[in-house]
C-alpha positions in Angstrom: 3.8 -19.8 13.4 5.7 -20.3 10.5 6.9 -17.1 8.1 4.5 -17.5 5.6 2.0 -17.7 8.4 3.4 -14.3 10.2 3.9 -12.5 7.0 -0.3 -12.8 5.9 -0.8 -11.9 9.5 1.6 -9.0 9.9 -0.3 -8.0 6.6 -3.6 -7.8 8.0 -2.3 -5.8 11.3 -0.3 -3.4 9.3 -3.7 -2.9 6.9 -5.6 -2.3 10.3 -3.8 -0.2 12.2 -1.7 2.0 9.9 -2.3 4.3 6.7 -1.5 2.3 4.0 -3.8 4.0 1.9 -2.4 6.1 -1.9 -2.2 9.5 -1.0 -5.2 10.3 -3.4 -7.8 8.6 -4.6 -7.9 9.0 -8.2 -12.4 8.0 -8.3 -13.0 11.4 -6.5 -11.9 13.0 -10.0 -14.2 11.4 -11.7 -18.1 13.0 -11.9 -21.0 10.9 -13.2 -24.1 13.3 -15.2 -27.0 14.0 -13.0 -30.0 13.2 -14.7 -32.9 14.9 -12.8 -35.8 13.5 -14.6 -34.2 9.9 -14.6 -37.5 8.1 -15.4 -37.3 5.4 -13.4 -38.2 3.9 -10.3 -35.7 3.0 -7.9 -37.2 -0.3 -6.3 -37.2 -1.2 -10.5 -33.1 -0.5 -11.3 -32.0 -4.3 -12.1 -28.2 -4.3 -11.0 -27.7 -8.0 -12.0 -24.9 -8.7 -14.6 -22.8 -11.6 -15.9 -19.1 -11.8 -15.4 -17.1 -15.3 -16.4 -20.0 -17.0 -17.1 -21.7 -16.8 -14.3 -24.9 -14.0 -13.1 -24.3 -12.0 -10.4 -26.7 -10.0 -8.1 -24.3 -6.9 -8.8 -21.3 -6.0 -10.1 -19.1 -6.2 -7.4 -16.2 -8.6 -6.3 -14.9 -9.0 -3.2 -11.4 -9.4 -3.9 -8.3 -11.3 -2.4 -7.9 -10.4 1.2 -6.3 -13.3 2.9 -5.5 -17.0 3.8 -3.0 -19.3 5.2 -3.0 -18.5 8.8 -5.6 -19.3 12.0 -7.3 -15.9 12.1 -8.0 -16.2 7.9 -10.3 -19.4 8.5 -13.1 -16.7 10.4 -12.6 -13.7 7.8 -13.0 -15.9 4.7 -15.8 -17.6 5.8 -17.3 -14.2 7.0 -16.5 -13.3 3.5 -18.3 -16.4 1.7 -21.2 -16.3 3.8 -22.0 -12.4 2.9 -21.4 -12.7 -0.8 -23.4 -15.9 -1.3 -26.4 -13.9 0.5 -25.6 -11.1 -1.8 -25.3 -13.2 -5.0 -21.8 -11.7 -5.7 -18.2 -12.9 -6.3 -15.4 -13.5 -3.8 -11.6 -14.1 -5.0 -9.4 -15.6 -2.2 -6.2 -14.5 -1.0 -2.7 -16.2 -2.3 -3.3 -19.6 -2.0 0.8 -19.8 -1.7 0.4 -21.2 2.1 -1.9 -24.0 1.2 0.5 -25.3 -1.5 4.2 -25.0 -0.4 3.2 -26.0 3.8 -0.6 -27.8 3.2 -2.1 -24.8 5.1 -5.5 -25.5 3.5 -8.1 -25.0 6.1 -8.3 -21.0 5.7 -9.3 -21.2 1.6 -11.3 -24.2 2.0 -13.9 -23.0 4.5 -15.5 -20.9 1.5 -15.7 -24.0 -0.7 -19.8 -25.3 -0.4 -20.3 -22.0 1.3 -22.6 -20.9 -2.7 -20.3 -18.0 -3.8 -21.5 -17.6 -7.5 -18.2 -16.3 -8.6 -15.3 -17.6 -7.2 -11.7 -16.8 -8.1 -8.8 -18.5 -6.7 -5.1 -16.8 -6.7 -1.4 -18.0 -7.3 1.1 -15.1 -7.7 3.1 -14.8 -11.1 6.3 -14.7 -8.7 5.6 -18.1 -7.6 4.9 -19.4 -11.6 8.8 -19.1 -11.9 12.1 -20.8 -9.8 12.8 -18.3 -7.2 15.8 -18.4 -5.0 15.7 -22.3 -3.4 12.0 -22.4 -4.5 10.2 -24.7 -7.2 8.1 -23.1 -9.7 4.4 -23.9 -10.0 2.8 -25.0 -12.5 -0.3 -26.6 -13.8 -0.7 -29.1 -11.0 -0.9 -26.8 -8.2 -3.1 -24.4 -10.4 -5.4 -27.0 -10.4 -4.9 -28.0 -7.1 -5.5 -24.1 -5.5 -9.3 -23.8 -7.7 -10.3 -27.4 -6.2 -9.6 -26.1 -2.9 -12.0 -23.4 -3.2 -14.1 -24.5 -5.7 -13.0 -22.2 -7.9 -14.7 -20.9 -11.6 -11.4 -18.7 -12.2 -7.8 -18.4 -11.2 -6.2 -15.1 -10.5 -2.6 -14.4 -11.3 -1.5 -12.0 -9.0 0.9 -9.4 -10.0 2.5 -8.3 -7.2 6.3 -7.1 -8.3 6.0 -3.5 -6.5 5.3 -5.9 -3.1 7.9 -7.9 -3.8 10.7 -5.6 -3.8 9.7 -3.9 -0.8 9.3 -7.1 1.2 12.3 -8.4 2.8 11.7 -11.7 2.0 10.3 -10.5 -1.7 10.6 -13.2 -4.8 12.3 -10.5 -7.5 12.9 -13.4 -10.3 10.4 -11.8 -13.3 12.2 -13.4 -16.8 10.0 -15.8 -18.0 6.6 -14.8 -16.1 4.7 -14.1 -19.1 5.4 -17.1 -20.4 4.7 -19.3 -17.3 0.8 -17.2 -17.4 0.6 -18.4 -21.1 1.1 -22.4 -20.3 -0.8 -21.9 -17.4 -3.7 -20.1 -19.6 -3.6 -23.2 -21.9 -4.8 -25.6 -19.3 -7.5 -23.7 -16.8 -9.6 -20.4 -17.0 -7.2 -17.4 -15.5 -7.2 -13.4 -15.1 -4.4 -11.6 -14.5 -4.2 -9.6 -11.1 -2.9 -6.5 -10.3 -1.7 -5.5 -6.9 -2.6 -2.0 -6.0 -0.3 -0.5 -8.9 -2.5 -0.8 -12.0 -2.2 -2.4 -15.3 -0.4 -0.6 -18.8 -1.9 -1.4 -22.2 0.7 -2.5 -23.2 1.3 -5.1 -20.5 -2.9 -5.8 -21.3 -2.3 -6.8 -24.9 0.8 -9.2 -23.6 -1.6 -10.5 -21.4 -4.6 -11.3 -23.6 -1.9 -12.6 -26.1 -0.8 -15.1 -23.5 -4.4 -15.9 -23.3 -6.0 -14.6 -20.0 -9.7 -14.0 -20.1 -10.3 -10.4 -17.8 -8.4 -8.3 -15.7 -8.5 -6.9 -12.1 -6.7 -3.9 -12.6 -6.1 -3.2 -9.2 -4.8 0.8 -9.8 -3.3 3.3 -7.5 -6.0 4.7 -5.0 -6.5 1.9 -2.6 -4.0 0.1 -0.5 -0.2 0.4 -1.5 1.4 -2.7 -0.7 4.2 -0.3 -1.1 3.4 1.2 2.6 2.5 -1.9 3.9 5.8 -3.3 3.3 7.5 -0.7 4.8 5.7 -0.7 8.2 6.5 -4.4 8.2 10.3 -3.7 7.7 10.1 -0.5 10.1 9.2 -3.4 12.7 11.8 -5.9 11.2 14.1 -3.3 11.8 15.1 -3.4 7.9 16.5 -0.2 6.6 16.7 -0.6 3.2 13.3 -1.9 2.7 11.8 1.2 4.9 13.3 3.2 2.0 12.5 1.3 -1.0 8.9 1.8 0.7 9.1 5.1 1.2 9.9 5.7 -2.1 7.7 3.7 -4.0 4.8 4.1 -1.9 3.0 6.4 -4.6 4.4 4.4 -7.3 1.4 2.3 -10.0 -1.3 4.1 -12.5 -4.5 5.4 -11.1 -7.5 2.8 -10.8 -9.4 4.9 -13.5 -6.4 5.1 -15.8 -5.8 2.0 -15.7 -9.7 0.7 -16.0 -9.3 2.8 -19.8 -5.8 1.6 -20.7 -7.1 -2.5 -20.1 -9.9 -1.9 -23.1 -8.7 -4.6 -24.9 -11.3 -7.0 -25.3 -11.8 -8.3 -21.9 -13.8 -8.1 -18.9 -12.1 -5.7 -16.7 -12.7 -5.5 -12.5 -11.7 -2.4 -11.6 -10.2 -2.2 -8.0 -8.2 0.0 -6.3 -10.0 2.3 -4.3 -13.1 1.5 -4.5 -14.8 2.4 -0.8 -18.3 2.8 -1.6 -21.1 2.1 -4.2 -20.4 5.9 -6.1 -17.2 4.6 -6.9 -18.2 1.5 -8.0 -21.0 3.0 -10.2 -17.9 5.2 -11.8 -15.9 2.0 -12.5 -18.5 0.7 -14.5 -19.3 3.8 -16.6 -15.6 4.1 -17.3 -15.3 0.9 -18.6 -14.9 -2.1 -16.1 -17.9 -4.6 -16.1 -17.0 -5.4 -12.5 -15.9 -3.5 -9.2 -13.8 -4.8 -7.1 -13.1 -4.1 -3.2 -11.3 -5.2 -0.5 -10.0 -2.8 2.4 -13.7 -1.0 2.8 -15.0 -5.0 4.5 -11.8 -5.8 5.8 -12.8 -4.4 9.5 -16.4 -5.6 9.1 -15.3 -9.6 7.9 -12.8 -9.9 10.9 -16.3 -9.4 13.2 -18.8 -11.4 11.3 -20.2 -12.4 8.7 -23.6 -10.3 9.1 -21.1 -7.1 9.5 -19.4 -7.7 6.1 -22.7 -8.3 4.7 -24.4 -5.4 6.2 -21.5 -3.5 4.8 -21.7 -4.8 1.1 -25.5 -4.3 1.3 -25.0 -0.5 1.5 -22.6 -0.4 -1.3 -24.8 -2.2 -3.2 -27.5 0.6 -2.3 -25.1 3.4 -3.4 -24.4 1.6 -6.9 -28.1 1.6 -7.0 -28.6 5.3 -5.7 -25.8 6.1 -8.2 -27.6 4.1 -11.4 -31.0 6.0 -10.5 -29.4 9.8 -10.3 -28.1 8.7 -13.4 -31.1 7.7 -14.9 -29.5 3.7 -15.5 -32.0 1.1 -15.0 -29.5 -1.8 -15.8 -26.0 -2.0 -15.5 -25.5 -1.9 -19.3 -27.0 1.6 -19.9 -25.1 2.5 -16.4 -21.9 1.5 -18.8 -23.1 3.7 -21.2 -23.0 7.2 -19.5 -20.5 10.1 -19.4 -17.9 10.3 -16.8 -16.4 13.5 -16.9 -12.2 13.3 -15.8 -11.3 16.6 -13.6 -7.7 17.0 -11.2 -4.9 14.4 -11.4 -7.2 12.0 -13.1 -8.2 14.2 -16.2 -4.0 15.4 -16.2 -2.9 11.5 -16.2 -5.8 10.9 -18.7 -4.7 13.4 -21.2 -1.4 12.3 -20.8 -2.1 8.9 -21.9 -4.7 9.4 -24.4 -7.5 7.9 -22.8 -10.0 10.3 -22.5 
């Protein structure tokens, strides 16, 4: 096994057998308005919606789990299979592994699969010369959407990852000018990795010419504590503490969903576990939820598990849009999300709410 190969699998073990989870989950201070005369039926709420062009059975992404290693190839497909039968969008893992060592067989098994949305993923890191490494460019941007019949590219922005991994690409000077050039040639949104997205960095971004966001926001997995159960086991010291330290580090999902307003679609991820969460990403101002650790156990047995899974999120965003009197995703966009704990404190602070 190569160390590209061990690293995406020592990521899936650490996600599955240790908490790598934020301390707090910033959605569970977040309320939605019961409506108890919500005039509607349920079997009528229409949670279709349109995201890059393309219509979606609901608003929810699966989003980059994993790739370039054997056991990838089964949780992928399971992955493709469930969202095509669900009508919603899937975005790959780092496609890293199937550009640098030809590793394609794990991202290309969800190619015909009929995933209406599909989003393929470079990281930034990788857009610029690392130590003994070769930037990519256009070519391989192109290359990574054929292989997975992609609609969109993701940029991942994984920084926080990177300098708690021992093997972590720290080069950033010249990134955002790498996603502009790349931006220029195909369709791309700029990824956060579990440590959320500034306004500020949003309007750089749309100025370099991205088309969304997945905010990816403190409540979900920190890469942070993922990192450092992999160096615990390396046996890597200063890595174990740069984890430790950082592990809390990134802007809650929420926040983050309100800083991004800037024009753009926005999937907000980060957190998201069930279909009440997803519901409050869309009334705070995402268009499109985003999940990836609440399927994770579920893909790596089958595809009908991962579905079964997503069906009853799907059913929550539904319960959630009829207790809130929402018969379409639009007016769910529409309603009042009151901000209480950390959330409403963090909120204030920055003058989003």
């Amino acid at each position: 096994m190569s160390d590209i190969e061990k690293r995406k699998a020592d990521h899936i073990q650490v996600s599955l057998e240790e908490d790598v989870a934020n301390s707090h989950n910033y959605w569970d201070d977040l309320h939605l308005i019961h409506d108890s005369l919500p005039e509607v039926d349920l079997d009528e709420i229409d949670t279709t919606t349109v995201l890059f062009g393309r219509k979606l059975s609901a608003p929810l992404m699966v989003t980059a789990i994993t790739g370039g290693y054997n056991d990838a190839t089964k949780v992928n497909l399971n992955l493709a299979e469930a969202c095509a039968s669900l009508g919603i969008a899937l975005g790959i893992g780092s496609q890293r592994a199937a550009i640098e060592r030809g590793d394609r067989a794990s991202y290309e098994v969800i190619r015909d699969v009929g995933v209406p949305l599909v989003v393929a993923n470079l990281g930034a890191p990788q857009l610029i010369p690392q130590a003994h490494k070769e930037a990519f460019g256009t070519e391989q941007a192109r290359e990574a959407m054929e292989m997975v019949g992609a609609d969109v590219l993701a940029v991942h922005l994984n920084y926080l990852q990177e300098v708690a991994q021992p093997e972590g690409d720290t080069r950033a000077r010249g990134c955002l000018d790498a996603i502009r050039s790349l931006a220029r040639e195909v369709p791309c949104i700029a990824k956060e990795t579990g440590a959320g997205i500034s306004r500020e960095t949003a309007l750089r971004l749309k100025g370099a010419g991205v088309i969304g966001f997945d905010i990816s926001g403190t409540s979900g997995t920190s890469f942070s504590k993922v990192e450092l159960h992999r160096s615990r086991r390396m046996g890597n010291a200063r890595c174990v503490a740069i984890g430790e330290t950082f592990a809390e580090w990134g802007i809650p999902a929420p926040i983050s969903v309100r800083l991004a307003q800037v024009g753009l679609p926005i999937i907000a991820s980060g957190g998201i576990v069930d279909g009440l969460k997803a519901a409050k990403s869309i009334a705070t101002g995402a268009q499109c939820a985003g999940l990836a650790r609440a399927v994770l156990k579920d893909a790596m047995i089958s595809a009908e598990a991962a579905e079964e899974r997503l069906r009853t999120i799907i059913e929550e965003l539904k319960v959630g849009m009829f207790l809130t009197g929402s018969s379409t995703v639009q007016q769910l966009a529409s309603k009042k999300v009151v901000f209480t704990g950390p959330a409403r404190e963090w909120g204030l602070e920055m003058e989003v709410i």
